[in-house]
C-alpha angles and dihedrals in degrees: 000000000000123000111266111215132195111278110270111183098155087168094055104112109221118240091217121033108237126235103258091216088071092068087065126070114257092241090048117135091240090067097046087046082057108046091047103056085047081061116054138048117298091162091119092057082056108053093070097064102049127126086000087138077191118162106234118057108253106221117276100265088216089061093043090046092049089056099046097051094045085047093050095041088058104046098261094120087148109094087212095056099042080057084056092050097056087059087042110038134051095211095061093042082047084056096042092042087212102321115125109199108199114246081254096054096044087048088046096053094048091049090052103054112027095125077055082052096052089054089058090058090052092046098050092046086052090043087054099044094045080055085052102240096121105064096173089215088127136007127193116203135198149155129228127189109235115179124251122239089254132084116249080219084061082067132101127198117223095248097050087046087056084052088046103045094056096043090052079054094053098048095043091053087055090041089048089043087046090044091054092047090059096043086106091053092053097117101054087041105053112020142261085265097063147060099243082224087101123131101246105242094240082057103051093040087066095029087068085036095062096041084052094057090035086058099042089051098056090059093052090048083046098053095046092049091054085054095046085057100046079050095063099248121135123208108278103030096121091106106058102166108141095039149074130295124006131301123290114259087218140024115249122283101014118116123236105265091246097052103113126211112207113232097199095047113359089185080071120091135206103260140175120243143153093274092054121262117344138167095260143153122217100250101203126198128182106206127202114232092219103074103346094257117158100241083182139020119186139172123215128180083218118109089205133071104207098089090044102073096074097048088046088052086052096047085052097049085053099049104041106030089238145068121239120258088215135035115185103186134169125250083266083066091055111111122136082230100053078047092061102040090052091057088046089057098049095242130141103227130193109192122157126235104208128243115306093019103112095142119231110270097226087036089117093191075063107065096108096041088050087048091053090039078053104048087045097053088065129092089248107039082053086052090045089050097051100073102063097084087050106049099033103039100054085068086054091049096046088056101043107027109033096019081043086218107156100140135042118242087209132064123209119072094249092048083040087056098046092055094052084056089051096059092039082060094052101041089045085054085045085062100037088055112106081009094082135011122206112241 
């Protein structure tokens, strides 16, 4: 007897035409995207278009809101790709309910309200911890390098911009004397059409080039000015016989000659990272132990950690209305500073020193750094401790391992920021989902 299979007619026109949400699950996270930006405050993406009186209908933000937060919650960051996926997938035609913005329109629209985008991230934090699944008993925090939308082979150092620059001089002198020497010839050379007044290409090509290092190389001068003078220097200090301490390696407010500017997106910095050396920013996240949701996401140009705790701690206190009982950070996080402003703020922090910091025990600018030597050395505090690379480094890898985002699709270190916050959103509804449920 043949096999008898289940009945496949895929030209069989159908007589009513289904409802496309029941081709999705009922607990799918299209549904909980949806139901929660039906929920909370859009007002912002509103705004903009108030009182417009234009002639063609803008596309309804909710909606918009709605596909960039599933995209991003599901690893399509690409616009162009988003646009793909309302052709592809069911879940984003069930949020658009037939409606096909065009790549330009989806990237528009992100570019347009990212500061819209970083509320979000503040309501749905409030929202969780309101349902009770972020405690704030303790809070894990870590940084992470992401690369930044820009080629490390698109970057200069200072020394090499300095070369470059005269020799853009030099070749633009000869190109403007040629040019003169050629003025009689102007008609042959350029053409009854036109005026003959006209930059040479080859001009005008270095010409942009050299404004592009000149101006590359004032932020660099600007930026190390601004250190120099953190650091205490004053212009003309470069001299210091007579007094204390040796002679400066550099003169104030020039750069080292290996320091690099990015061309593509000078916000970005030369990082480490696993990879080798990338424009990158430090993407930071400060992570709740109850359920693993991000309570703070935040973007810095600095390589290092350790100035980063204290600023985390504030945007928690602003997200959330109250300041964590408990702080677990790695040996990046150790500073006497970040020590002391943990105890001011009443917190019990857990931050590693590294190996071979155990601080001098007469050393009196190390009272705080001995205290936390001391609290990690228990049993407990050893126990306590344990649980950061748990709680914090799942995000990380949620982001970069299963959302497969590794690059921003922004430059600037704002935009950079409001994205962050964008995927912090995503990743933090990803986790809500099957948690709550909307009444």
């Amino acid at each position: 007897m043949p096999t008898s299979f289940r009945p496949y007619h895929p030209d069989q026109p159908q007589l009513f035409p289904p409802d496309p949400r029941d081709w999705l699950p009922d607990d799918h996270l299209a549904f909980f995207v949806s139901d929660t930006v039906d929920a909370i405050d859009l007002s912002g993406f509103y705004a903009r278009y108030e009182g417009d009186g234009r002639r063609k209908q803008p596309f309804e933000p909710r909606m918009m809101v709605k596909l960039l937060i599933y995209g991003y919650a599901t690893g399509v960051f690409s616009s162009r790709k988003i646009a793909r996926k309302l052709h592809e997938d069911v879940a984003f035609r069930v949020l658009c309910a037939g409606n096909f913005p065009a790549h330009r329109t989806i990237a528009e629209f992100r570019q347009r309200h990212l500061g819209e985008f970083e509320s979000l991230f503040v309501q749905v934090v409030r929202i969780a911890q309101e349902v009770g699944l972020i405690k704030l008993g303790t809070l894990a925090l870590d940084g992470s390098k992401v690369k930044a939308n820009a080629s490390k082979h698109k970057a200069m150092s200072y020394s090499r911009m300095l070369a470059e620059e005269k020799r853009l001089r030099k070749e633009i002198r000869e190109l403007t004397q040629q040019a003169r020497l050629v003025d009689e010839q102007e008609d042959v050379k350029y053409g009854v059409d036109r005026r003959g007044d006209e930059l040479p290409e080859e001009l005008s090509r270095r010409e942009k080039r050299l404004a592009t290092i000149r101006a590359a190389r004032d932020r660099l001068e600007r930026r190390q000015r601004e250190a120099d003078e953190a650091a205490g220097r004053e212009p003309g200090d470069e001299d210091r016989q007579g007094r204390r301490g040796p002679k400066y390696k550099r003169p104030f407010g020039r750069p080292p000659d290996k320091a690099q500017e990015n061309f593509t997106d000078p916000d970005s910095r030369i990082m480490k990272c696993s990879t080798g050396y990338e424009q990158c920013y430090n993407a930071q996240l400060a992570v709740d132990d109850a359920q693993q949701l991000i309570v703070a996401a935040e973007v810095t140009q600095q390589a290092v950690d350790n100035q980063q705790l204290r600023p985390l701690l504030d945007a928690v206190r602003t997200n959330t209305g109250r300041t964590p009982k408990r702080v677990l950070a790695d040996a990046g996080y150790r500073s006497e500073e970040n020590f002391v402003s943990l105890k001011r703020r009443r917190i019990d922090g857990y931050v590693a020193l590294g190996r071979g910091e155990e601080p001098a025990r007469r050393d009196p600018t190390k009272r705080q750094t001995r205290e936390m030597a001391r609290k990690l050395r228990t049993k407990r505090g050893r126990e306590v401790y344990r649980r950061r690379k748990a709680v914090v480094e799942s995000p990380f890898g949620w982001i970069k391992g299963v959302l497969g985002f590794r690059s921003y699709s922004l430059r600037g270190v704002e935009k950079v920021a409001a994205e962050w916050k964008l995927v912090c959103l995503a990743v933090n509804l990803r986790r809500m989902n099957g948690m709550m449920a909307w009444a």
